[in-house]
NUTI-666726 format. One record per atom (N, C-alpha, C, O, CB): residue in one letter; y, x, z; residue number from 1; atom name. Coordinates in nm, 4 decimals. Glycine has a CB too. Layout:
N
a / Y / X / Z / NUM / CA
...
//
This chain:
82
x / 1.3734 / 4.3158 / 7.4579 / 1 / N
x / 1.4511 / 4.2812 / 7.3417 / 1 / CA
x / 1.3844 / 4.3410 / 7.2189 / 1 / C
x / 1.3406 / 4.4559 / 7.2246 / 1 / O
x / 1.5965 / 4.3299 / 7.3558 / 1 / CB
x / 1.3738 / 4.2611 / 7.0967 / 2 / N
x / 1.3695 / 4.3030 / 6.9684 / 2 / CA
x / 1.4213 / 4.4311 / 6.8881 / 2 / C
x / 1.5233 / 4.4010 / 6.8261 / 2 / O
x / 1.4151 / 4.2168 / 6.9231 / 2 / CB
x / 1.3862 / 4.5558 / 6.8704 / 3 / N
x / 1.5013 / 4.6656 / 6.8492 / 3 / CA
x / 1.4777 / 4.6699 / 6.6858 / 3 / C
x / 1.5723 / 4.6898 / 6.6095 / 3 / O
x / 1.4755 / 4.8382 / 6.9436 / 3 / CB
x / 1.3386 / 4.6489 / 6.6378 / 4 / N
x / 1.3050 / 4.6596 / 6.5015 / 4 / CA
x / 1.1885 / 4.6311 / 6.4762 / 4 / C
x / 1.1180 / 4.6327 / 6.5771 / 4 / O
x / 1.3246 / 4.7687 / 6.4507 / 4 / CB
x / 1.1110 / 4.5923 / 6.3382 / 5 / N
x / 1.0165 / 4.5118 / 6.3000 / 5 / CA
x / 0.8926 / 4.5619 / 6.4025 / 5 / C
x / 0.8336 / 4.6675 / 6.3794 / 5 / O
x / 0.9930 / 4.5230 / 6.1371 / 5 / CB
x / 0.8608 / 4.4835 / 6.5090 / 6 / N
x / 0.7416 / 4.4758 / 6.5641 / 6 / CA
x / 0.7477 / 4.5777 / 6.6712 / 6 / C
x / 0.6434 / 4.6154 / 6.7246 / 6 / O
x / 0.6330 / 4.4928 / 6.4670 / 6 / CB
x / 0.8846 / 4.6336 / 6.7129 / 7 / N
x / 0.9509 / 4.7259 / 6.8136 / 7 / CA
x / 1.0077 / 4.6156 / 6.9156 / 7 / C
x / 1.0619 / 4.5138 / 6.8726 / 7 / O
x / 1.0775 / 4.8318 / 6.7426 / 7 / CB
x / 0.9918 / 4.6423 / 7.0603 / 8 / N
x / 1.0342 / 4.5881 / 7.1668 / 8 / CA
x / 1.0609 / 4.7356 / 7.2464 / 8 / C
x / 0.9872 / 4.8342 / 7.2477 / 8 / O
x / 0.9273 / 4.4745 / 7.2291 / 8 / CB
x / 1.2034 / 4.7143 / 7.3180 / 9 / N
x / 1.2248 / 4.7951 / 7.4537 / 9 / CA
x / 1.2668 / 4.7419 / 7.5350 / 9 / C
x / 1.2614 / 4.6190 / 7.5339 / 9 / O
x / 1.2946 / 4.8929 / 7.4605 / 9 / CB
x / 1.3215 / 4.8044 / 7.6311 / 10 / N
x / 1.3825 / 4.7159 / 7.7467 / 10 / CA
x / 1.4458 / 4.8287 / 7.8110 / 10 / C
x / 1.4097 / 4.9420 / 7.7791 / 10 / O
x / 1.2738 / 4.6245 / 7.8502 / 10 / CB
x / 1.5381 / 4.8109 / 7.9000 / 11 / N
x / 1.6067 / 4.9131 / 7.9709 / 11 / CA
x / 1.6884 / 4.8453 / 8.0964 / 11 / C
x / 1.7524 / 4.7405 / 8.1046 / 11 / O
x / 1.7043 / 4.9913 / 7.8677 / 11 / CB
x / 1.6638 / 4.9320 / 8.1747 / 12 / N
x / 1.6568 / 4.8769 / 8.2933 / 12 / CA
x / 1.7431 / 5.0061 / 8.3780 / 12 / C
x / 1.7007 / 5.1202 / 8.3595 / 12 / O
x / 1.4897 / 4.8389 / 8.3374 / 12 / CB
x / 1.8298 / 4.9920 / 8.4442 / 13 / N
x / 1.9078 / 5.0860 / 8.5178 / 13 / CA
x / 1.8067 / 5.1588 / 8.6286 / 13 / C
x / 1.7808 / 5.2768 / 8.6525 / 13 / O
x / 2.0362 / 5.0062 / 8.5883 / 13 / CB
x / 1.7702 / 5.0549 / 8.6744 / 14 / N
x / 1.6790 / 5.1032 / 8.7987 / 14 / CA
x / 1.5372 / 5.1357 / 8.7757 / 14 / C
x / 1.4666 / 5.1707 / 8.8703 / 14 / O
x / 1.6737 / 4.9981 / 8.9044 / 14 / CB
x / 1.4859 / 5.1251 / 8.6421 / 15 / N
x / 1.3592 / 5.1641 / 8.5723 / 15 / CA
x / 1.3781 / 5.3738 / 8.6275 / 15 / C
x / 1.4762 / 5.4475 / 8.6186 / 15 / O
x / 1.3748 / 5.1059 / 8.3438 / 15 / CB
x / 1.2549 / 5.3982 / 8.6726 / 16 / N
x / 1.2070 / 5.5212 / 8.6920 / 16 / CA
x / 1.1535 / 5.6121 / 8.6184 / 16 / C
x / 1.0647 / 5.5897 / 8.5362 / 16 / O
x / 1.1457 / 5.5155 / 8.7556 / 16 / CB
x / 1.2093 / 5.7350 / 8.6448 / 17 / N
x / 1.1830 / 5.8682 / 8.5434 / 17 / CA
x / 1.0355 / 5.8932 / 8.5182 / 17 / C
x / 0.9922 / 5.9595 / 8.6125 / 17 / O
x / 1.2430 / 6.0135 / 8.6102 / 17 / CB
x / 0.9415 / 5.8672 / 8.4296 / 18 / N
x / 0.8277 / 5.8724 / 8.4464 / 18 / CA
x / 0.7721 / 6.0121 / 8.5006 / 18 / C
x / 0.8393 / 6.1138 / 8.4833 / 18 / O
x / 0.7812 / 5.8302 / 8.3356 / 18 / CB
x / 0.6665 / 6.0157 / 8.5568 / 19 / N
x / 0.6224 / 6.1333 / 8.5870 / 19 / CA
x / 0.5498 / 6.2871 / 8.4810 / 19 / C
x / 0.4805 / 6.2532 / 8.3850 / 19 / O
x / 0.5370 / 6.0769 / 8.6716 / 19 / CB
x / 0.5595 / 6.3649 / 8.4925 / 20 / N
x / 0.5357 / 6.4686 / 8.4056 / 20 / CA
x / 0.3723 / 6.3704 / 8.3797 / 20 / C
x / 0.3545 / 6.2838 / 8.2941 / 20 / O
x / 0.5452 / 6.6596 / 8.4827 / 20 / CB
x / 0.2903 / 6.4105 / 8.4640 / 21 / N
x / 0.1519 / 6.3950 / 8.4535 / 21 / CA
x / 0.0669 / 6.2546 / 8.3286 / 21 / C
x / -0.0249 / 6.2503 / 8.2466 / 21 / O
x / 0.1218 / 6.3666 / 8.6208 / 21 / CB
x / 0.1941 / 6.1415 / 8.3996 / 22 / N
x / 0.1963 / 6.0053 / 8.3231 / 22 / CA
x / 0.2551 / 6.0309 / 8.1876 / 22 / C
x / 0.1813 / 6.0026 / 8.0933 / 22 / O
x / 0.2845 / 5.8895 / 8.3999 / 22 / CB
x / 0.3751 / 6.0793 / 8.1594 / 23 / N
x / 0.3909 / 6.1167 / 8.0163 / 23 / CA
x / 0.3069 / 6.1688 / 7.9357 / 23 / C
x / 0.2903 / 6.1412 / 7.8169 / 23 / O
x / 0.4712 / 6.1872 / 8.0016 / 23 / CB
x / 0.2455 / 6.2557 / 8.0086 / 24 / N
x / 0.1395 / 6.3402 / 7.9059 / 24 / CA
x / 0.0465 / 6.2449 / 7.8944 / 24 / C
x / 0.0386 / 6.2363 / 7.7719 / 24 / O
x / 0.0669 / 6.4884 / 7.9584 / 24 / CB
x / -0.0319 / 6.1646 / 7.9395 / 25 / N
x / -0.1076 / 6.0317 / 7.8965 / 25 / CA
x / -0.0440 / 5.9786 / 7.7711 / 25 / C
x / -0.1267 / 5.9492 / 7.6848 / 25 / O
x / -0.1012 / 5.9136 / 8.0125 / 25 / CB
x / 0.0590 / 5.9624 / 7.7449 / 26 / N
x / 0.1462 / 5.8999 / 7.6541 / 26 / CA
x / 0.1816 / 5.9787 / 7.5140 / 26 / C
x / 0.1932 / 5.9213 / 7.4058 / 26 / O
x / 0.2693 / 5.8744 / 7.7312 / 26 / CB
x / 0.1964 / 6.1186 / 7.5348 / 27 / N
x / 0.2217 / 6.2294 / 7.4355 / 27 / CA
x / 0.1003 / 6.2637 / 7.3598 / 27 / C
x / 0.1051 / 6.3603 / 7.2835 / 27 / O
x / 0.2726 / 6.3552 / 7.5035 / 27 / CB
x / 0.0054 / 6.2040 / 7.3706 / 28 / N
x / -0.1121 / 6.2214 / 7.2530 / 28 / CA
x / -0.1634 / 6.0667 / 7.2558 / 28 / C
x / -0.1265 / 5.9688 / 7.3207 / 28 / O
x / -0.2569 / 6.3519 / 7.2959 / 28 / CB
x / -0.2572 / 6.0852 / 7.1646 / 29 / N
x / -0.3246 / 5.9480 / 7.0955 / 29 / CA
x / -0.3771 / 5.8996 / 7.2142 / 29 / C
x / -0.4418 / 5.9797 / 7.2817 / 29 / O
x / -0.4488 / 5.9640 / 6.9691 / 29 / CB
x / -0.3562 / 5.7243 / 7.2767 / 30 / N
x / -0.4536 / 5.6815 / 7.3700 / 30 / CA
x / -0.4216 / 5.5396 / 7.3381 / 30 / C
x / -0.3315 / 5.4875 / 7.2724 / 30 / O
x / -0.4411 / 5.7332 / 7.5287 / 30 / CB
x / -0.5315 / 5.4895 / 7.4102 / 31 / N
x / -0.5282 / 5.3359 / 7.4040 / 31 / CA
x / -0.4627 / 5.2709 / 7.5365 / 31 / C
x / -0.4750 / 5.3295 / 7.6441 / 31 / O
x / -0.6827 / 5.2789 / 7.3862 / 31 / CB
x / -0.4122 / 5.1825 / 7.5295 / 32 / N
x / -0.4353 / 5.1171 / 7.6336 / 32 / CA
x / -0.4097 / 4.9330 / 7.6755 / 32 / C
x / -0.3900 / 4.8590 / 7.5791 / 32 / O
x / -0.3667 / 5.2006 / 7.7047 / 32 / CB
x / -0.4110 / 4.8910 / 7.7704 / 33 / N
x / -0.4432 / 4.7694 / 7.7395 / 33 / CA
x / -0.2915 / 4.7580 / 7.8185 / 33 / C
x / -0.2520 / 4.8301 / 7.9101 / 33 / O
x / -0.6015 / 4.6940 / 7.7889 / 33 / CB
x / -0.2063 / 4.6233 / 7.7415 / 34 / N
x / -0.1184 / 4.5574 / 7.7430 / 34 / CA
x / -0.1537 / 4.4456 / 7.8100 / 34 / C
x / -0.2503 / 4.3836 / 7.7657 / 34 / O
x / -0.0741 / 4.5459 / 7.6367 / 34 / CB
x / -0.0873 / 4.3967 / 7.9257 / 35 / N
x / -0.0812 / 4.2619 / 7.9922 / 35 / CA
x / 0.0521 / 4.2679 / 8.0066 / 35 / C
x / 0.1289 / 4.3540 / 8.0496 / 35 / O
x / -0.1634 / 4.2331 / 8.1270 / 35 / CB
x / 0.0714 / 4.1032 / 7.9389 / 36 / N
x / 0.1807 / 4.0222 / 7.9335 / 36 / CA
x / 0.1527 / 3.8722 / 8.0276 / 36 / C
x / 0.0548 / 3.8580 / 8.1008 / 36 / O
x / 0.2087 / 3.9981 / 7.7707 / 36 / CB
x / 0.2483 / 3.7795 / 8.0098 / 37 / N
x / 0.2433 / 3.6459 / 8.0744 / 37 / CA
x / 0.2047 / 3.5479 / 7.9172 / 37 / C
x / 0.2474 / 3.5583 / 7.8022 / 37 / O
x / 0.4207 / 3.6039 / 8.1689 / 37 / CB
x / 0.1052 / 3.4550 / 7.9821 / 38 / N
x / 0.1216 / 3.3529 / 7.8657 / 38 / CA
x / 0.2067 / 3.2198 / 7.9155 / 38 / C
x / 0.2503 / 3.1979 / 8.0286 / 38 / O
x / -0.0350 / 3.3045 / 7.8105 / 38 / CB
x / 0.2149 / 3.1550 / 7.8218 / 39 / N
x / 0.2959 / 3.0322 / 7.8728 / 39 / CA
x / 0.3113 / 2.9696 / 7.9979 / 39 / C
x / 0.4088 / 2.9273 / 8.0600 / 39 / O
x / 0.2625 / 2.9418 / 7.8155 / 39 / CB
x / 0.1579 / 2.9757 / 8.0250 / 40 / N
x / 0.0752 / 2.8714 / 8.1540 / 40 / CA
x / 0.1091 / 2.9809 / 8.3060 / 40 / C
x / 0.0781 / 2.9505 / 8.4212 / 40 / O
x / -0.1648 / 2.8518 / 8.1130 / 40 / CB
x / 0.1613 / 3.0765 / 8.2738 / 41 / N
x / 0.1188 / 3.2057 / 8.4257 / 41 / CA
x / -0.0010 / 3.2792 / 8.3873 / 41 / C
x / -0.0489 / 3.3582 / 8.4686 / 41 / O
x / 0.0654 / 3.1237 / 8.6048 / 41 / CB
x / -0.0649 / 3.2599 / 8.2528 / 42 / N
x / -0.2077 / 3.3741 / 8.3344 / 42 / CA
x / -0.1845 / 3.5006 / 8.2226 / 42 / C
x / -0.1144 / 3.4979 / 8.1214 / 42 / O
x / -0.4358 / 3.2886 / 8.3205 / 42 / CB
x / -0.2739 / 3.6214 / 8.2799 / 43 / N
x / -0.2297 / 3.7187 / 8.2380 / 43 / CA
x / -0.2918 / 3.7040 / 8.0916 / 43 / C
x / -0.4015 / 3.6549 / 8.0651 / 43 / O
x / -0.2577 / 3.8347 / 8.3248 / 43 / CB
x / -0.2181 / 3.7459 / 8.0208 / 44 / N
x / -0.2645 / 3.8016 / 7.8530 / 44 / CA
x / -0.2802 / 3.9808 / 7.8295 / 44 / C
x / -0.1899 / 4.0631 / 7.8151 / 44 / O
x / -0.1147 / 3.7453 / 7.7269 / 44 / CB
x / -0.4067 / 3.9984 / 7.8319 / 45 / N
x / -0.4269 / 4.1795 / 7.8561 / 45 / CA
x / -0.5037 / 4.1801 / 7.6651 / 45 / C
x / -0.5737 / 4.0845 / 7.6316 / 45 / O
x / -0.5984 / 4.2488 / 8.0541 / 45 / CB
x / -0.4783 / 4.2851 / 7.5740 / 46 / N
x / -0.5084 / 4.3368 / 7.4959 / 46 / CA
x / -0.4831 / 4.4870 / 7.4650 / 46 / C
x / -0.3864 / 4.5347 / 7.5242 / 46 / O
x / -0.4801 / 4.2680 / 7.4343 / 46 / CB
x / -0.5755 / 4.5980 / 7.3556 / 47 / N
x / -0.5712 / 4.7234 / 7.3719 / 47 / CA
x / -0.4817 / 4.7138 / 7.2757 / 47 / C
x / -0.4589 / 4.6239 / 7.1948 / 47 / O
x / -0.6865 / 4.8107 / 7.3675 / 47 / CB
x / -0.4139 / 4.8589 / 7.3011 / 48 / N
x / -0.3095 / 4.8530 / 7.1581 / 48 / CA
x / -0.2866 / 5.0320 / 7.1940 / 48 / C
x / -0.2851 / 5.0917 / 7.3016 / 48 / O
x / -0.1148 / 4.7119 / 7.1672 / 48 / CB
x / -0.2675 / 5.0900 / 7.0242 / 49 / N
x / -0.2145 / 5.2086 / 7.0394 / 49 / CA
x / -0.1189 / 5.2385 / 7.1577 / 49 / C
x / -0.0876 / 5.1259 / 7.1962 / 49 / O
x / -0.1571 / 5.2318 / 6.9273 / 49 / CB
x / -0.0533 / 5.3316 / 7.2388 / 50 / N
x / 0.0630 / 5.3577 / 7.2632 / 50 / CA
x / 0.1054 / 5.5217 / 7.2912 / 50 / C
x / 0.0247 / 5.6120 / 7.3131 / 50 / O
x / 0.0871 / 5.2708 / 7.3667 / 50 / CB
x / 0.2380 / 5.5333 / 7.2851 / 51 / N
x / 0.2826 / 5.6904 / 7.2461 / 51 / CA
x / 0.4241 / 5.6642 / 7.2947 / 51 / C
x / 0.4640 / 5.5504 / 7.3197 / 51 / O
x / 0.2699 / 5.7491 / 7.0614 / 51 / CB
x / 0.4978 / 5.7722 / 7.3072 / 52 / N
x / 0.6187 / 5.8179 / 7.3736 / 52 / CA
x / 0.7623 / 5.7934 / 7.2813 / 52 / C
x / 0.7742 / 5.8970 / 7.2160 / 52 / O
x / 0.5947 / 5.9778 / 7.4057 / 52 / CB
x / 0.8456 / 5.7258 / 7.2568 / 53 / N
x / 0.9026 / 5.7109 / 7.1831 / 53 / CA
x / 1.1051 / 5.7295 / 7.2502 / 53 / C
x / 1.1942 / 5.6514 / 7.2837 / 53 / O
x / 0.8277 / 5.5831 / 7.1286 / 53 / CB
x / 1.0872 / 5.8881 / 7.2370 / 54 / N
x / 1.2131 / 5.9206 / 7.3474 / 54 / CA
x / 1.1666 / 5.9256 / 7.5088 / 54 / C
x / 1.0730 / 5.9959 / 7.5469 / 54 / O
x / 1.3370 / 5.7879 / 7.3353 / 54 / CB
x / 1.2494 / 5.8372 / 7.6007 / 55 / N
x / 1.2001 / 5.8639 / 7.6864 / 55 / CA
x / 1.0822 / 5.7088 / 7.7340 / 55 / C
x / 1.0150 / 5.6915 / 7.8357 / 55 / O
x / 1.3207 / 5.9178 / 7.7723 / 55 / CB
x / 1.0971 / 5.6330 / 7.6279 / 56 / N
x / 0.9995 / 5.5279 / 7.6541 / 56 / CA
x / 0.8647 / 5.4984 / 7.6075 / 56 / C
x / 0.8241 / 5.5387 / 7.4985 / 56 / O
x / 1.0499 / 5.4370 / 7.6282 / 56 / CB
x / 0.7932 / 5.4279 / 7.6894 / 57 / N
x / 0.6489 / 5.4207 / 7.6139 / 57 / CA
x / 0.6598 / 5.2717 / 7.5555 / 57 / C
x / 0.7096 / 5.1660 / 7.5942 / 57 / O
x / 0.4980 / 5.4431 / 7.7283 / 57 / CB
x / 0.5676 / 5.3286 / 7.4101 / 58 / N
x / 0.6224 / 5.2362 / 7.3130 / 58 / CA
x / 0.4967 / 5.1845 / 7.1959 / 58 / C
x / 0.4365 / 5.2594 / 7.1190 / 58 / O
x / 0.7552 / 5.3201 / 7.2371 / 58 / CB
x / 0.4799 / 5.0382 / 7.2092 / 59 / N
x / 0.3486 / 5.0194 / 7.1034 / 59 / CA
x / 0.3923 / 4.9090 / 7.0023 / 59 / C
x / 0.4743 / 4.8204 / 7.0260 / 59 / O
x / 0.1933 / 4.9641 / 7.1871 / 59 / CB
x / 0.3226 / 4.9291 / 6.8828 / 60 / N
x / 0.3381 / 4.8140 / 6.7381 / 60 / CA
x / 0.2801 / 4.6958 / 6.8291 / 60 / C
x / 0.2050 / 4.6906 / 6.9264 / 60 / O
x / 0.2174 / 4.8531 / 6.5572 / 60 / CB
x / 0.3652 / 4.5843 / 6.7354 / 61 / N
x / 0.3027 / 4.4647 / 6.7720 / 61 / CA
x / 0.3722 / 4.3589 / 6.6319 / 61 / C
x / 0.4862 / 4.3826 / 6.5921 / 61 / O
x / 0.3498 / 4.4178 / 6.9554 / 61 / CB
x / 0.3154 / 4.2820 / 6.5891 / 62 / N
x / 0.3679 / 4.1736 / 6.4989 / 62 / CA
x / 0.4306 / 4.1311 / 6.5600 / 62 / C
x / 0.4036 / 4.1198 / 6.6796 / 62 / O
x / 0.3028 / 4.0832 / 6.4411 / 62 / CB
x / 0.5458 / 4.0868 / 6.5065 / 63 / N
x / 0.6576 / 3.9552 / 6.5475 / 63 / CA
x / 0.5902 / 3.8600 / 6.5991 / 63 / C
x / 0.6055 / 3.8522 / 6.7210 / 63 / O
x / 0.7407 / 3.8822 / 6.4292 / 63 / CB
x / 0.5144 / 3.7767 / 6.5490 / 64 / N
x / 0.4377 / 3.6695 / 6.5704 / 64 / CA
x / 0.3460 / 3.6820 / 6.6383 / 64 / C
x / 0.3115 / 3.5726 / 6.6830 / 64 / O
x / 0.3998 / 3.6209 / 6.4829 / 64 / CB
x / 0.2942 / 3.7506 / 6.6662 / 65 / N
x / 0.1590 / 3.7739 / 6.7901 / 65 / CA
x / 0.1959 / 3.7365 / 6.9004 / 65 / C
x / 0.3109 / 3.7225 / 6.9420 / 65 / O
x / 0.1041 / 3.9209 / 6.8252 / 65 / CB
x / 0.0762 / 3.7154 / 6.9628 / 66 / N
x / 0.0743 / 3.6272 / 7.0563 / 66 / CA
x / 0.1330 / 3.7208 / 7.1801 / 66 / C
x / 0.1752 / 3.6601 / 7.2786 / 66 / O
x / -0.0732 / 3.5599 / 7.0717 / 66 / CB
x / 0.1372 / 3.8482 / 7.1797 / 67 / N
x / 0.1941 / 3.9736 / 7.2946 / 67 / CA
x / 0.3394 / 3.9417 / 7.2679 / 67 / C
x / 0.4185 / 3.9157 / 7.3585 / 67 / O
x / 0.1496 / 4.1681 / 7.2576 / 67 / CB
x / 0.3785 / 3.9456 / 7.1102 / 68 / N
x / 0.5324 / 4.0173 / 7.1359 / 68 / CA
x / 0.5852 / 3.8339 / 7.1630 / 68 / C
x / 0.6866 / 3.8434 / 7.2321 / 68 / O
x / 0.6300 / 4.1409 / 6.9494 / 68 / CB
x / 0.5581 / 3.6872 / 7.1376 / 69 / N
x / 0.5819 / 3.5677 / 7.1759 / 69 / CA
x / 0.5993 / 3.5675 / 7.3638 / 69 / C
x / 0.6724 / 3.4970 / 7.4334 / 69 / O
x / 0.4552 / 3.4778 / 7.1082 / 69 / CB
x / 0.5046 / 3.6713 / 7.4027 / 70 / N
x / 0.4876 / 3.6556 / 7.5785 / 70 / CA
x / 0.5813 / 3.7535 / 7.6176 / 70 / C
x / 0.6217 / 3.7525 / 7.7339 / 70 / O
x / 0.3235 / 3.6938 / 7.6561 / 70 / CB
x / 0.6326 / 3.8605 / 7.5158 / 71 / N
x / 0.7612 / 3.9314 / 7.5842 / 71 / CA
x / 0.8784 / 3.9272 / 7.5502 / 71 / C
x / 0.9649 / 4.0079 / 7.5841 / 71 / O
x / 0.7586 / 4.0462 / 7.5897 / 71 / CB
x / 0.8961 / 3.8060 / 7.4601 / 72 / N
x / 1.0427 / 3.7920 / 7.4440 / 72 / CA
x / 1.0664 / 3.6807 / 7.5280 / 72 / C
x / 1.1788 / 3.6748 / 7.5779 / 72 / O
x / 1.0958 / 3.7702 / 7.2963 / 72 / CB
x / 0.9639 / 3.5676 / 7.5618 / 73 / N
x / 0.9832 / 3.5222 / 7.6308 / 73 / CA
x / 0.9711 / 3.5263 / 7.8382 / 73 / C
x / 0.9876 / 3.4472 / 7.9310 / 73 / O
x / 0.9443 / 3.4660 / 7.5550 / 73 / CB
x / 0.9450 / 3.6249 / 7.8248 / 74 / N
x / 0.9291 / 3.7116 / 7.9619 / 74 / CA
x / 0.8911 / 3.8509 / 7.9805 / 74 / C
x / 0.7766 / 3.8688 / 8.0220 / 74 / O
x / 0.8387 / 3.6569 / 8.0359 / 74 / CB
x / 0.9788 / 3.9752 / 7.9537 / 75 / N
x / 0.9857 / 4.0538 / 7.9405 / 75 / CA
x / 0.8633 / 4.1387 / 8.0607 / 75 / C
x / 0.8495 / 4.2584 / 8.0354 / 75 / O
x / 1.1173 / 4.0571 / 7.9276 / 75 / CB
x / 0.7831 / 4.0879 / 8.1770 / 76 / N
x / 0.7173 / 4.1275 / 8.2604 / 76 / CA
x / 0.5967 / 4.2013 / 8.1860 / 76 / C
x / 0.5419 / 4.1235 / 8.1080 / 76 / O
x / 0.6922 / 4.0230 / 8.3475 / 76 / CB
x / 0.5473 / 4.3106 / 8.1871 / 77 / N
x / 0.4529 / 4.3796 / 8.1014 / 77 / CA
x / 0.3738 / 4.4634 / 8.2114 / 77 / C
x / 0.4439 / 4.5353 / 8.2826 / 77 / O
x / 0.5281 / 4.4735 / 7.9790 / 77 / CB
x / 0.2747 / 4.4633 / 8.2277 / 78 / N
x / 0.1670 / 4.5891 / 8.2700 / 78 / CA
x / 0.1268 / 4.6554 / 8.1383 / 78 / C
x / 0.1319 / 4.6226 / 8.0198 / 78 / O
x / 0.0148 / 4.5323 / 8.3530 / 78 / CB
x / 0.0755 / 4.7856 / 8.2221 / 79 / N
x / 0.0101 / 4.9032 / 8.1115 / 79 / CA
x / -0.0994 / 4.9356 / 8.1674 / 79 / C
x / -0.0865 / 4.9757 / 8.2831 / 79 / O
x / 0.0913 / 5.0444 / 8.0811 / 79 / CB
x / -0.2367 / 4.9314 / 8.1128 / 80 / N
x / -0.3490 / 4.9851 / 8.1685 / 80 / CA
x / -0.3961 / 5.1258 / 8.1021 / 80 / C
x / -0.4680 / 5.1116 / 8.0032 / 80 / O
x / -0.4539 / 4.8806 / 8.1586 / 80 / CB
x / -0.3634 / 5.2762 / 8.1454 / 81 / N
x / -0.4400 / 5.3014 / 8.0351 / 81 / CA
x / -0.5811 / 5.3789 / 8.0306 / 81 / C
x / -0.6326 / 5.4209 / 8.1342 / 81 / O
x / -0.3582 / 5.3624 / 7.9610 / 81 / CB
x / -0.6449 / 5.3965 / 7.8936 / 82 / N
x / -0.7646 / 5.3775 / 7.8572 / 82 / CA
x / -0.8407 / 5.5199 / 7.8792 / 82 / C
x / -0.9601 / 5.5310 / 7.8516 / 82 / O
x / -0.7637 / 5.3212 / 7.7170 / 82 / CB
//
């Protein structure tokens, strides 16, 4: 879901406590690559800042880009990181 300009979260009951080790990946500057779904089924992977935002990991994206178009319309996301 949309929370604010170019902000997406999601929340999920059964979503898991991330791990100490994996957070700290997240708690300083890193890259990493975003895969989403495109229209057709195939994966859409690009790098994008990401960082800790509460207890979620959380990256900018334009409204209109072609990432945040593949997660409003299917919220399924991988994280690679860099």
């Amino acid at each position: 879901m949309l929370i604010g300009r170019g902000m997406f979260a999601c929340h999920d009951a059964a979503m898991a406590d991330l791990p100490d080790n994996v957070r700290a990946l997240f708690e300083r500057a890193n890259f990493v690559h975003v895969a989403s779904v495109l229209p057709s089924g195939a994966p859409h992977s690009v790098p994008v800042w990401a960082g800790m935002e509460g207890d979620r990991i959380a990256f900018f994206t334009q409204p209109a880009s072609r990432k945040a178009r593949n997660l409003a319309a299917d919220p399924r996301v991988a994280l690679s990181v860099v």
